[in-house]
PDB file of N, CA, C, O and CB in Angstrom:
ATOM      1  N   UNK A   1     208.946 -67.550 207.027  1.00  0.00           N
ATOM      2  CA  UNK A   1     210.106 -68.380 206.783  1.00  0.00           C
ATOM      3  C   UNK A   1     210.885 -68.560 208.085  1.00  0.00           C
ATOM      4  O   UNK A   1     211.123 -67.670 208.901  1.00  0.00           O
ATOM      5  CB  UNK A   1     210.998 -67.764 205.685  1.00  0.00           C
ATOM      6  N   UNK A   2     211.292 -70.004 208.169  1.00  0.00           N
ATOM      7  CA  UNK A   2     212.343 -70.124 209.617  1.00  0.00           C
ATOM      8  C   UNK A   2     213.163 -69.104 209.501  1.00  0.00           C
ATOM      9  O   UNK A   2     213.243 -68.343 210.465  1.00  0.00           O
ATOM     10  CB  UNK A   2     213.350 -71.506 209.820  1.00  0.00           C
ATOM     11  N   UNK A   3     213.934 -68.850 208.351  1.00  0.00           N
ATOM     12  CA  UNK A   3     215.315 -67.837 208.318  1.00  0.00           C
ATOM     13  C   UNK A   3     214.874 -66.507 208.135  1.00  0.00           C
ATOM     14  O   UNK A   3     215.662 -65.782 207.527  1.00  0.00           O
ATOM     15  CB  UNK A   3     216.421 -68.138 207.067  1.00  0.00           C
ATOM     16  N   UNK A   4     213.747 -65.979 208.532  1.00  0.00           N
ATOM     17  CA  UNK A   4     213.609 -64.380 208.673  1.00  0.00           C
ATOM     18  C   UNK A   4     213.817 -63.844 210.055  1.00  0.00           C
ATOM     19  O   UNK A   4     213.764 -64.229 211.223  1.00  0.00           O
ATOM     20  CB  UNK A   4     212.175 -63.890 208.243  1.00  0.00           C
ATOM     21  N   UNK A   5     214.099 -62.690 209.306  1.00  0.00           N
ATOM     22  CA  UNK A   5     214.205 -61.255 210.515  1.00  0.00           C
ATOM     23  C   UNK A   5     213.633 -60.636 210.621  1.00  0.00           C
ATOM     24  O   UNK A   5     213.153 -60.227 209.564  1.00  0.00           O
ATOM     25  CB  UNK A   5     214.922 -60.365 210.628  1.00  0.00           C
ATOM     26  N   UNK A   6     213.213 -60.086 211.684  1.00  0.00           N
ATOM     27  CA  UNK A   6     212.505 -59.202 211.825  1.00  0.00           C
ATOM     28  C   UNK A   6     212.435 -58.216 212.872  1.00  0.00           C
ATOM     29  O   UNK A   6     211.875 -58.368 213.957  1.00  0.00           O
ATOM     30  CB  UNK A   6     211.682 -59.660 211.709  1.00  0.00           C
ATOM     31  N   UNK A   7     213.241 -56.864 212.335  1.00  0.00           N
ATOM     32  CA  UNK A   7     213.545 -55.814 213.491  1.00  0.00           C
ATOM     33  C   UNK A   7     212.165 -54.656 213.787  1.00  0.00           C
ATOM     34  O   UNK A   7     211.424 -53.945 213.108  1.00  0.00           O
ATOM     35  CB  UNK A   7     215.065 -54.862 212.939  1.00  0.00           C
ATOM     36  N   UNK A   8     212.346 -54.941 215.004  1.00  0.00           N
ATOM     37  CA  UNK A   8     211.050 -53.226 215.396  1.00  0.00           C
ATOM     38  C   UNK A   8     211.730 -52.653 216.258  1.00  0.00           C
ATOM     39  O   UNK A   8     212.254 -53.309 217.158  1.00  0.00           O
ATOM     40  CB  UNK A   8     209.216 -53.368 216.265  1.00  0.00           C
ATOM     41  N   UNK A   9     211.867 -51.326 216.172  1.00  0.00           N
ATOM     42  CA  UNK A   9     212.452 -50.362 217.084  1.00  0.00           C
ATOM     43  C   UNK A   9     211.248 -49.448 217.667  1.00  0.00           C
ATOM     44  O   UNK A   9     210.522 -48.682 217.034  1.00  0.00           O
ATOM     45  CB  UNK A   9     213.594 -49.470 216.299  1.00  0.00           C
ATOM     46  N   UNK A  10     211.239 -49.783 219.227  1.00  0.00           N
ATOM     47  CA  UNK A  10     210.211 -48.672 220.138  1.00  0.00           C
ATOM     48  C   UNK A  10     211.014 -47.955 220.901  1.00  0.00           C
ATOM     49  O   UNK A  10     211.951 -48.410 221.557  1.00  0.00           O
ATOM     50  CB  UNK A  10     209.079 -49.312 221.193  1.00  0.00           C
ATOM     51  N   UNK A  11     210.561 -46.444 220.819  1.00  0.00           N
ATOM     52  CA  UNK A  11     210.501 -45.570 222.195  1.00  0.00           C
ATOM     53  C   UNK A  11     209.365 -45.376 222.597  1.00  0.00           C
ATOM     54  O   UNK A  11     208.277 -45.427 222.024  1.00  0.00           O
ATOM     55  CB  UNK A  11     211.032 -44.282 222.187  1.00  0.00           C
ATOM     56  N   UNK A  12     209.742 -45.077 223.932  1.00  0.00           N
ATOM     57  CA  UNK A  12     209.184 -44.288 224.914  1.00  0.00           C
ATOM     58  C   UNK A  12     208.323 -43.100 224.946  1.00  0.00           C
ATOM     59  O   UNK A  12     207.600 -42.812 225.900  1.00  0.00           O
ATOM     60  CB  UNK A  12     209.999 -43.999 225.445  1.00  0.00           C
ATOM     61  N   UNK A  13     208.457 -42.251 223.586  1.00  0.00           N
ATOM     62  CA  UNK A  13     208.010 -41.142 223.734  1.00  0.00           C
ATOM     63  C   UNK A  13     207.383 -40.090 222.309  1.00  0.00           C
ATOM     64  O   UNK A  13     207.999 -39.629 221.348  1.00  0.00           O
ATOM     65  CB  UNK A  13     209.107 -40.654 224.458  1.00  0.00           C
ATOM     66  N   UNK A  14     206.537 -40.030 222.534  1.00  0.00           N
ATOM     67  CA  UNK A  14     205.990 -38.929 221.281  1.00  0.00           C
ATOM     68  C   UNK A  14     206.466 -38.272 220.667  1.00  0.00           C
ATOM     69  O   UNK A  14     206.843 -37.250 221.239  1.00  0.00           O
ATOM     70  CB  UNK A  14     205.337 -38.115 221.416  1.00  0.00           C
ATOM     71  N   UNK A  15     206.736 -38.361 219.348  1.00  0.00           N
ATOM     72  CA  UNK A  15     207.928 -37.086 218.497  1.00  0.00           C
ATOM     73  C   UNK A  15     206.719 -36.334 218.504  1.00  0.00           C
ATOM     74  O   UNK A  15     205.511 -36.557 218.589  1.00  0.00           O
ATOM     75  CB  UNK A  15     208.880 -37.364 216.590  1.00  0.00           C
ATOM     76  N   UNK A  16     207.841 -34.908 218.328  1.00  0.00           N
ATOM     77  CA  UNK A  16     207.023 -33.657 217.810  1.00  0.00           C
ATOM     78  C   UNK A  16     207.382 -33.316 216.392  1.00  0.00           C
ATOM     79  O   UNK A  16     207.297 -32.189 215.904  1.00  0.00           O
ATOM     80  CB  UNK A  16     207.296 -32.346 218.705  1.00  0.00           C
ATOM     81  N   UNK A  17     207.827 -34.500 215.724  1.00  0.00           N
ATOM     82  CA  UNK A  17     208.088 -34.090 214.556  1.00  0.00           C
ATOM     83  C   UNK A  17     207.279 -35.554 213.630  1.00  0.00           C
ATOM     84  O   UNK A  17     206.614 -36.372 214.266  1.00  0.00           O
ATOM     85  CB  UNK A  17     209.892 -33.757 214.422  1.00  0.00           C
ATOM     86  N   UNK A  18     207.446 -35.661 212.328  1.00  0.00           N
ATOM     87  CA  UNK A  18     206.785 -36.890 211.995  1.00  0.00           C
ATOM     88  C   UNK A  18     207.983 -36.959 210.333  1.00  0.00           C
ATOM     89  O   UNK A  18     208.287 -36.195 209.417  1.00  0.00           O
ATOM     90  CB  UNK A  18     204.585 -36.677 211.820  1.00  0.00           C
ATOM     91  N   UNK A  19     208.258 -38.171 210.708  1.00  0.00           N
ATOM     92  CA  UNK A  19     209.274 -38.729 209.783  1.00  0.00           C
ATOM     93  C   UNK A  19     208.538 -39.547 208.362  1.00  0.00           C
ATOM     94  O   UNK A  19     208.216 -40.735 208.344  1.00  0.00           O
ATOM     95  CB  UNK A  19     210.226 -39.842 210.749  1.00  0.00           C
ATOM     96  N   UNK A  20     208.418 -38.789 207.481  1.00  0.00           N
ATOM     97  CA  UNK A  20     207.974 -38.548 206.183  1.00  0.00           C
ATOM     98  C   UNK A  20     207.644 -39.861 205.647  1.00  0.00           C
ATOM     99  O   UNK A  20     208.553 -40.661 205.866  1.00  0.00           O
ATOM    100  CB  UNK A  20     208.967 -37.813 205.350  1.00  0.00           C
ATOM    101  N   UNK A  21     206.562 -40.402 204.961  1.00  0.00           N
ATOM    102  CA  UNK A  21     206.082 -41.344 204.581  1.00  0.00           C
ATOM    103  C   UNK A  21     205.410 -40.926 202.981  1.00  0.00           C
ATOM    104  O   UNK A  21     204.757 -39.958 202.592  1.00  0.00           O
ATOM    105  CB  UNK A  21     205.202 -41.806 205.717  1.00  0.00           C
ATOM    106  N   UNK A  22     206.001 -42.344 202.205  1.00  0.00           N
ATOM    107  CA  UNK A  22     204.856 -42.260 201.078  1.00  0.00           C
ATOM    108  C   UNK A  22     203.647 -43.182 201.049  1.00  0.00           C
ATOM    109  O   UNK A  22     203.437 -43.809 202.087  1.00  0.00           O
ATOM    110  CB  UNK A  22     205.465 -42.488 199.780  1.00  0.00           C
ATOM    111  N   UNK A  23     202.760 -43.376 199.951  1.00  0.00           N
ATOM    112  CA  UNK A  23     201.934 -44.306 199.844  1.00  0.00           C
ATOM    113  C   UNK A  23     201.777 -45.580 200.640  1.00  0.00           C
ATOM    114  O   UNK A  23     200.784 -45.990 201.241  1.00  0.00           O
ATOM    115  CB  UNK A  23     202.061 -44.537 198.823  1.00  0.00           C
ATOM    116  N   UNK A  24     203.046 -46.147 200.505  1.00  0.00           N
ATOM    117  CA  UNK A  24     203.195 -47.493 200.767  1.00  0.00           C
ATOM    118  C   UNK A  24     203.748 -47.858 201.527  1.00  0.00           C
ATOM    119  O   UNK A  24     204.434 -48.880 201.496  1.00  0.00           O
ATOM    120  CB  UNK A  24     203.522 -48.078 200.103  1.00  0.00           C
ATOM    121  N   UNK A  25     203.513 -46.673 202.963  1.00  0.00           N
ATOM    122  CA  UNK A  25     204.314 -46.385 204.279  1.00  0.00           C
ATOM    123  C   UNK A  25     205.859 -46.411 204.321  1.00  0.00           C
ATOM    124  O   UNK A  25     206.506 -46.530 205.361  1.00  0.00           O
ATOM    125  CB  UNK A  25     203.906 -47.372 205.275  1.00  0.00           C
ATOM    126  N   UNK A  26     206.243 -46.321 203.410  1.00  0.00           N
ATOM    127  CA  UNK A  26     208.014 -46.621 203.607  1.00  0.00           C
ATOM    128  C   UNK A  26     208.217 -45.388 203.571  1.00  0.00           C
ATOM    129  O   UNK A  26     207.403 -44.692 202.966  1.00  0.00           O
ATOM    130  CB  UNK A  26     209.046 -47.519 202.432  1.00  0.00           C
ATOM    131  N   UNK A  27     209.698 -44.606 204.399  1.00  0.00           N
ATOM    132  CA  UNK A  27     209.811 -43.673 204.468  1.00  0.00           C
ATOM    133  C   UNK A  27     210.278 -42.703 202.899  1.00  0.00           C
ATOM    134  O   UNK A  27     210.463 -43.342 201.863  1.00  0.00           O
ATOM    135  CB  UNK A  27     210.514 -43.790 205.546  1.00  0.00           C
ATOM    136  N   UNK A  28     210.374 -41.693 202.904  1.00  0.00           N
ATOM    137  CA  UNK A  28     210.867 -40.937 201.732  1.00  0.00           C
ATOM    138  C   UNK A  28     212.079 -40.722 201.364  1.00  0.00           C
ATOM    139  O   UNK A  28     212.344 -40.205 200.279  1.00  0.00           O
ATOM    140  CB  UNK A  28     210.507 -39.903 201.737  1.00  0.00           C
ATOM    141  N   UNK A  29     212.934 -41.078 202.191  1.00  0.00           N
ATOM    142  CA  UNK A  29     213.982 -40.848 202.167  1.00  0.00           C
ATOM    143  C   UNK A  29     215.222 -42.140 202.431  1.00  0.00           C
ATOM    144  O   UNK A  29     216.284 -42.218 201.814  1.00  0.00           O
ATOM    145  CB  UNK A  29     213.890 -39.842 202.967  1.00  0.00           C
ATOM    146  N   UNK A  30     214.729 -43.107 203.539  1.00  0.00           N
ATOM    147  CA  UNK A  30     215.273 -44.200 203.520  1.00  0.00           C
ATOM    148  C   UNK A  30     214.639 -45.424 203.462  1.00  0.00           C
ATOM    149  O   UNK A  30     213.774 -45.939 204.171  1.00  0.00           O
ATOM    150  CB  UNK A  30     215.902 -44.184 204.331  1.00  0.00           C
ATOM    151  N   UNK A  31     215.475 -45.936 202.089  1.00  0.00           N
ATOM    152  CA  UNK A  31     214.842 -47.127 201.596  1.00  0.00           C
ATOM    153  C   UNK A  31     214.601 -47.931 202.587  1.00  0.00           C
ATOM    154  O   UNK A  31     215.431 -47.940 203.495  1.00  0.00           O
ATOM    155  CB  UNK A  31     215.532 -47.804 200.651  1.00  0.00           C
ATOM    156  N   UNK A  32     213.249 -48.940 202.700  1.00  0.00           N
ATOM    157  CA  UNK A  32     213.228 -50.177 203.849  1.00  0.00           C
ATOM    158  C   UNK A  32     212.904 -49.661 204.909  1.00  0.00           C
ATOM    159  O   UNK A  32     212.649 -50.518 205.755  1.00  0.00           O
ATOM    160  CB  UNK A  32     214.503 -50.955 204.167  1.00  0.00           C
ATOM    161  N   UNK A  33     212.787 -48.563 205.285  1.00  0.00           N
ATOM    162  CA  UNK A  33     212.355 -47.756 206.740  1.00  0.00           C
ATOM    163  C   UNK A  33     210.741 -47.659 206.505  1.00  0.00           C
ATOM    164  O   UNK A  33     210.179 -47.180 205.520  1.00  0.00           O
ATOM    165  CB  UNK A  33     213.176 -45.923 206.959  1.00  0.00           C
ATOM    166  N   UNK A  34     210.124 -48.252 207.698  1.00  0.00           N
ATOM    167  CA  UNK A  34     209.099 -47.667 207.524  1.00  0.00           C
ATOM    168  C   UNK A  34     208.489 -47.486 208.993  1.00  0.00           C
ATOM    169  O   UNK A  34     208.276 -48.336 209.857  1.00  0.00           O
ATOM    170  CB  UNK A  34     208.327 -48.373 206.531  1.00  0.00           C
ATOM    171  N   UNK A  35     208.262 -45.991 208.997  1.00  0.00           N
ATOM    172  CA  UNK A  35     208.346 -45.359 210.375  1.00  0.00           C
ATOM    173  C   UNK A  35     206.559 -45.519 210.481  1.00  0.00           C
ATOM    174  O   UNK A  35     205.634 -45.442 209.671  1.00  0.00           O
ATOM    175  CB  UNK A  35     209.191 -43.473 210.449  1.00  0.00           C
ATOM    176  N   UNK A  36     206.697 -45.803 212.072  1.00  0.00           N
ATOM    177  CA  UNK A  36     204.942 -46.493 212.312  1.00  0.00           C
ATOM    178  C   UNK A  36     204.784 -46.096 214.137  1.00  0.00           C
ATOM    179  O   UNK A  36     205.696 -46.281 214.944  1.00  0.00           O
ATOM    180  CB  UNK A  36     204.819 -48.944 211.931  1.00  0.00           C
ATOM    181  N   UNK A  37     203.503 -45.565 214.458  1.00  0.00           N
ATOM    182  CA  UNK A  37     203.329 -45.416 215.862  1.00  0.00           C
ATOM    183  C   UNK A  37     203.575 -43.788 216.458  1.00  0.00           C
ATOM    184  O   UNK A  37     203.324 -42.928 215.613  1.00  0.00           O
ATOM    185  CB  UNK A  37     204.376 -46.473 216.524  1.00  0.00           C
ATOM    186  N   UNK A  38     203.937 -43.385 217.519  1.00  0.00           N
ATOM    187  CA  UNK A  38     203.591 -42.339 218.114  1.00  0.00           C
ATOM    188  C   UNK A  38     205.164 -41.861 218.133  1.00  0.00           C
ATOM    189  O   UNK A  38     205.406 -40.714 218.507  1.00  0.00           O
ATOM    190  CB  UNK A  38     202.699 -42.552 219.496  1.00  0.00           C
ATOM    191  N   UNK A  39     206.170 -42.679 217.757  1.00  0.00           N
ATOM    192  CA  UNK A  39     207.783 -42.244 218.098  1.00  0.00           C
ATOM    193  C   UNK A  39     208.236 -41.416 216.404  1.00  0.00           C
ATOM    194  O   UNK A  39     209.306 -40.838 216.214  1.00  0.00           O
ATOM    195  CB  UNK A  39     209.049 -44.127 218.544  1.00  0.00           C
ATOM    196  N   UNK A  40     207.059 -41.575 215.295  1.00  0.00           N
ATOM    197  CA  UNK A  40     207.446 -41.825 214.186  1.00  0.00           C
ATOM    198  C   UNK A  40     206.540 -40.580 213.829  1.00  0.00           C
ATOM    199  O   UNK A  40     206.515 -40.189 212.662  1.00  0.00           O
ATOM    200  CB  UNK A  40     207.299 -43.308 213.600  1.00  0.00           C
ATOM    201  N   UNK A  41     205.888 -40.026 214.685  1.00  0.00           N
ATOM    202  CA  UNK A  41     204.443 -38.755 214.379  1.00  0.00           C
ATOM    203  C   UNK A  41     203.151 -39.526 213.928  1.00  0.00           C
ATOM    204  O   UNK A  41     202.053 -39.056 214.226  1.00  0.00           O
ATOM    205  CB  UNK A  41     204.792 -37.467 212.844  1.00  0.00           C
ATOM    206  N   UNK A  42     203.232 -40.489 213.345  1.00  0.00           N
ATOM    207  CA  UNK A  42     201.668 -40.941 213.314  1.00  0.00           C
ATOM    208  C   UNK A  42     200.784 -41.888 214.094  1.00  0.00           C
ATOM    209  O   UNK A  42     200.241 -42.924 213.712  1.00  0.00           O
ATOM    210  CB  UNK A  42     201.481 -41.412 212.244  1.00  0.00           C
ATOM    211  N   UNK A  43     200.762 -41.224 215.411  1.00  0.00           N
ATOM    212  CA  UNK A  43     200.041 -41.528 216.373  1.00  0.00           C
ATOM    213  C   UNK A  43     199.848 -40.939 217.408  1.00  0.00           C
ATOM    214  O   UNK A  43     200.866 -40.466 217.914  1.00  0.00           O
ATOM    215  CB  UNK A  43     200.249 -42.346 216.642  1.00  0.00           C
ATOM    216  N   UNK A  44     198.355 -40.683 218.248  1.00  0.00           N
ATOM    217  CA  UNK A  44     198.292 -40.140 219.181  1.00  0.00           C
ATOM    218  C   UNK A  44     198.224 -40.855 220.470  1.00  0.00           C
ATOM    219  O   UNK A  44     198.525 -40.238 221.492  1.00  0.00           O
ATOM    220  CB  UNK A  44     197.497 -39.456 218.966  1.00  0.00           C
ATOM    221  N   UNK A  45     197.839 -42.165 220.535  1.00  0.00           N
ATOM    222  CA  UNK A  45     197.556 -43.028 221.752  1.00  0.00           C
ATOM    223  C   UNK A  45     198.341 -44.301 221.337  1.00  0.00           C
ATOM    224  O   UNK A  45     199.091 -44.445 220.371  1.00  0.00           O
ATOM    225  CB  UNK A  45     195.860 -43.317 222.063  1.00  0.00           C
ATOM    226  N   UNK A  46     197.944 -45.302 222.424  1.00  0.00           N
ATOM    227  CA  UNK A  46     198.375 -46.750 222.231  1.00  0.00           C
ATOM    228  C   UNK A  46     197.701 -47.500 220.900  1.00  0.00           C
ATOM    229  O   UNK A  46     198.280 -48.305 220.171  1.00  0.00           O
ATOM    230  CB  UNK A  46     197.945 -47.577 223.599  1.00  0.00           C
ATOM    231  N   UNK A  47     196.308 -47.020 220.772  1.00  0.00           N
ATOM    232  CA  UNK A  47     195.128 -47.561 220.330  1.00  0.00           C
ATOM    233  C   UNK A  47     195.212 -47.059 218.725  1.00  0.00           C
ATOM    234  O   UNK A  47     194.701 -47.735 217.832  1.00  0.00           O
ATOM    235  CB  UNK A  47     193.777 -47.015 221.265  1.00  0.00           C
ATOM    236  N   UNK A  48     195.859 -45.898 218.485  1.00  0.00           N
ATOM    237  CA  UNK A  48     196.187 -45.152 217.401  1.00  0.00           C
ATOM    238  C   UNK A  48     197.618 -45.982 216.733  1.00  0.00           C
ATOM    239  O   UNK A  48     197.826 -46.043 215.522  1.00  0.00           O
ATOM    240  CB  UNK A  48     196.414 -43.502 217.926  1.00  0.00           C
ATOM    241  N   UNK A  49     198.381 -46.492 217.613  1.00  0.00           N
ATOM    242  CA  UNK A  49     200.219 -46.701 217.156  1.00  0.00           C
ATOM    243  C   UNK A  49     200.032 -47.907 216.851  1.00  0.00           C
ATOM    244  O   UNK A  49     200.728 -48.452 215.994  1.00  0.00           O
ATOM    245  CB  UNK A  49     201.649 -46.545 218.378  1.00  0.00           C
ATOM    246  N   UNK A  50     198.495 -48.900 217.870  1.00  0.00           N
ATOM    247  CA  UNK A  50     198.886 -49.755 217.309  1.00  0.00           C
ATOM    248  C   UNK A  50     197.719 -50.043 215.920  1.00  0.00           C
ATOM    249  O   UNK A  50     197.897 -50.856 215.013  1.00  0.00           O
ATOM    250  CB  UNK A  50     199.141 -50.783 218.387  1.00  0.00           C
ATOM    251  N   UNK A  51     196.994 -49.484 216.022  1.00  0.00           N
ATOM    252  CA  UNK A  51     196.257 -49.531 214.366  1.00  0.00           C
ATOM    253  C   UNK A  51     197.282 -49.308 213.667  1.00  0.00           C
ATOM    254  O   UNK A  51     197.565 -50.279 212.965  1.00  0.00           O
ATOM    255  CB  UNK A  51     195.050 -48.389 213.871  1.00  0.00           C
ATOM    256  N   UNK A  52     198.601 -47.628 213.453  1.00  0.00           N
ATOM    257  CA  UNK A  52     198.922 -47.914 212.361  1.00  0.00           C
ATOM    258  C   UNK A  52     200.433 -48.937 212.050  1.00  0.00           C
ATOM    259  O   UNK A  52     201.037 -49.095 210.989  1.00  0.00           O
ATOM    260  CB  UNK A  52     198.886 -46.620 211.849  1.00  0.00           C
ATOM    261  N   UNK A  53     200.692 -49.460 213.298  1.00  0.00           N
ATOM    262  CA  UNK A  53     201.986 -50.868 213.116  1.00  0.00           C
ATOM    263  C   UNK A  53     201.017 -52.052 212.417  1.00  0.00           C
ATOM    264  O   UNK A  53     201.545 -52.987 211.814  1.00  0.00           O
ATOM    265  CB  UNK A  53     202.797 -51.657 215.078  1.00  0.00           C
ATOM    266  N   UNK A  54     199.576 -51.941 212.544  1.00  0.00           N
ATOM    267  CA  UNK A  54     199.012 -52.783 211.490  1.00  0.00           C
ATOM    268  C   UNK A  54     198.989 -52.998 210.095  1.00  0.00           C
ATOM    269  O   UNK A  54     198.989 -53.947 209.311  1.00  0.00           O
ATOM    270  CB  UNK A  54     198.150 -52.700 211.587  1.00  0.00           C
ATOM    271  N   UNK A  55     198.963 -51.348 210.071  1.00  0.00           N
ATOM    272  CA  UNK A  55     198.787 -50.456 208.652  1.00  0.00           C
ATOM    273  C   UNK A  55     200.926 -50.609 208.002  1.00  0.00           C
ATOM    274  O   UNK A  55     201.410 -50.767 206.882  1.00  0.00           O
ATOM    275  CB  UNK A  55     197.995 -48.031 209.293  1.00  0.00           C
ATOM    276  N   UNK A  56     201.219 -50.539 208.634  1.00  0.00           N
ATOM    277  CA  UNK A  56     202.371 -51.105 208.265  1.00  0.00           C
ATOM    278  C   UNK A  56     202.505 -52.007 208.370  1.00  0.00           C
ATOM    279  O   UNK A  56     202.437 -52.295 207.175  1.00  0.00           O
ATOM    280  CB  UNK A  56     203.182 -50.839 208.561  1.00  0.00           C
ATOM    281  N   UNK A  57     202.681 -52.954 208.865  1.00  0.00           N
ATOM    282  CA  UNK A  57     202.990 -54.485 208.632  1.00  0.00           C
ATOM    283  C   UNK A  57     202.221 -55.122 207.060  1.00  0.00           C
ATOM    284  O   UNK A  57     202.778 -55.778 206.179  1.00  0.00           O
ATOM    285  CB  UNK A  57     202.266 -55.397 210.151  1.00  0.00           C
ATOM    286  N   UNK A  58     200.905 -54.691 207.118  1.00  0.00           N
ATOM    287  CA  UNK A  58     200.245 -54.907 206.113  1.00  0.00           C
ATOM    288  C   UNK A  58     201.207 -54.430 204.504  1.00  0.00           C
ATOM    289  O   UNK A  58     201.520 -55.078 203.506  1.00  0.00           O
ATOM    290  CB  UNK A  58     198.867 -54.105 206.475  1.00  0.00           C
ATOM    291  N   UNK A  59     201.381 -53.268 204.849  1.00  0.00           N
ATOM    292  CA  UNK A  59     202.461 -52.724 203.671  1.00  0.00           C
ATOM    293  C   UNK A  59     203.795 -53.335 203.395  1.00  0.00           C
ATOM    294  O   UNK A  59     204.220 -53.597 202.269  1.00  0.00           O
ATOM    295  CB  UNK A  59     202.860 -51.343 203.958  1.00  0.00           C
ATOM    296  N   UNK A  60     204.394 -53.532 204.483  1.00  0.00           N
ATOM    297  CA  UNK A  60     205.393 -54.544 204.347  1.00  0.00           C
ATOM    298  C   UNK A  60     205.329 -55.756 203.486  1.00  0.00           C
ATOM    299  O   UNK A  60     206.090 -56.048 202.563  1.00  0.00           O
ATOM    300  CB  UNK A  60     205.584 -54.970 205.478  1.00  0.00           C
ATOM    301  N   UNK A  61     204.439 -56.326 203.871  1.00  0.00           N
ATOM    302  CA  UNK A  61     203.944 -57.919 203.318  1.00  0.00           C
ATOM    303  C   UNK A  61     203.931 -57.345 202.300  1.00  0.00           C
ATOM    304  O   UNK A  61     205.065 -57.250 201.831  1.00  0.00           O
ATOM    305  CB  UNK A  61     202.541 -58.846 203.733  1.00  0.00           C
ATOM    306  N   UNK A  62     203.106 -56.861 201.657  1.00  0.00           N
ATOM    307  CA  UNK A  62     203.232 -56.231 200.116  1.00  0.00           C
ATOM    308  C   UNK A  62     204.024 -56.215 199.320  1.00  0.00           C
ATOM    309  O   UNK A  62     204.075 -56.774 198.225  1.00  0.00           O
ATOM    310  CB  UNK A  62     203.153 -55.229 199.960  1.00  0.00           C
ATOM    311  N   UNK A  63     204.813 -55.456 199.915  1.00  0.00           N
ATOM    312  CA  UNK A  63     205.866 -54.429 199.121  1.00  0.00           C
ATOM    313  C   UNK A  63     207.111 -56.113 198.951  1.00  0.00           C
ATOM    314  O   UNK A  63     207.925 -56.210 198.033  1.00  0.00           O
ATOM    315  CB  UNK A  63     206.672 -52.461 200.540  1.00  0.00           C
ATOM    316  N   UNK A  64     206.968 -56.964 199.811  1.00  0.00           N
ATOM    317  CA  UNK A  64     207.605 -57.883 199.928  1.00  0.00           C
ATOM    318  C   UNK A  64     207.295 -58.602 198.684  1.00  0.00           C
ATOM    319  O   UNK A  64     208.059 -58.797 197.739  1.00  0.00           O
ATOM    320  CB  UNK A  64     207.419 -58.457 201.100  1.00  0.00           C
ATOM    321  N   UNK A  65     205.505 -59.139 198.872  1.00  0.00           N
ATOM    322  CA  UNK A  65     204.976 -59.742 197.627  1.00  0.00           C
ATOM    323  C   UNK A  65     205.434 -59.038 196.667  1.00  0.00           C
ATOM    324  O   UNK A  65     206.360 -59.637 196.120  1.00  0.00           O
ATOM    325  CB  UNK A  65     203.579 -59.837 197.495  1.00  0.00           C
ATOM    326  N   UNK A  66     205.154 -57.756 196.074  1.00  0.00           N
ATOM    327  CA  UNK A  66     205.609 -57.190 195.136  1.00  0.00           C
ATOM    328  C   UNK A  66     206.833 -57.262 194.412  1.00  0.00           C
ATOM    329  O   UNK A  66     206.910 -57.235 193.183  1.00  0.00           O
ATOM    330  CB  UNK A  66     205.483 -56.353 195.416  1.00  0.00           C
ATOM    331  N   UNK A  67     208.008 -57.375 195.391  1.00  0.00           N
ATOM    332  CA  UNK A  67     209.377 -57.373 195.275  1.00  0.00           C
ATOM    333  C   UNK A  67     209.897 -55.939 195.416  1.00  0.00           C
ATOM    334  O   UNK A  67     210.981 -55.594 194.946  1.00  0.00           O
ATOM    335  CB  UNK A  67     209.776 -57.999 193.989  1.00  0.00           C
ATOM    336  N   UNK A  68     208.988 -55.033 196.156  1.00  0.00           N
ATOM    337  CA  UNK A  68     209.674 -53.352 196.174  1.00  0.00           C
ATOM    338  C   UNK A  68     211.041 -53.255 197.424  1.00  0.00           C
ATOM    339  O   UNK A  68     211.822 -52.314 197.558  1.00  0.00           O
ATOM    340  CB  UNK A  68     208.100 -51.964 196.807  1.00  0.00           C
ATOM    341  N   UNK A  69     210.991 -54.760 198.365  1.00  0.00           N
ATOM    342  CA  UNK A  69     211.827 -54.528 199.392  1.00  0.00           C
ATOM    343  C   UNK A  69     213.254 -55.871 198.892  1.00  0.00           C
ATOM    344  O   UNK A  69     214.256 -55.999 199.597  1.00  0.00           O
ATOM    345  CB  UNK A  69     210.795 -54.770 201.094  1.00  0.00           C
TER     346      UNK A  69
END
C-alpha cells in the first residue's frame, strides 16, 4: 500500500541474550515486536540474520493476512 510503514531497527552487535519468540515469530511479551537477526539472539552470521529477517517478514505478511497484527 502507498500509505504503509514500515520500521526495522539494526545494531551493530550480537546479543548474548535472545529476546523470546513464539510460533509466529512475534515476540512473547510485546505485541507487534518481532525480534529477527543476530541483535535479537537468532543469528550467528550475516547469512544466518538475513535468512531469518526472511523468516520474519514472511510471518508478518501473515499474521497481517490473518488479522493477528
Amino acid at each position: 500500500m502507498e500509505e504503509a510503514i514500515l520500521t526495522g531497527i539494526e545494531t551493530r552487535t550480537s546479543s548474548p541474550i535472545r529476546i523470546k519468540r513464539n510460533q509466529h515469530y512475534q515476540s512473547l511479551n510485546t505485541v507487534g515486536l518481532y525480534p529477527a537477526g543476530e541483535g535479537a539472539g537468532y543469528a550467528g552470521g550475516i547469512l544466518s540474520a538475513g535468512i531469518d529477517g526472511i523468516r520474519v517478514a514472511e510471518a508478518v505478511a501473515l499474521s497481517i493476512v490473518a488479522g493477528r497484527v
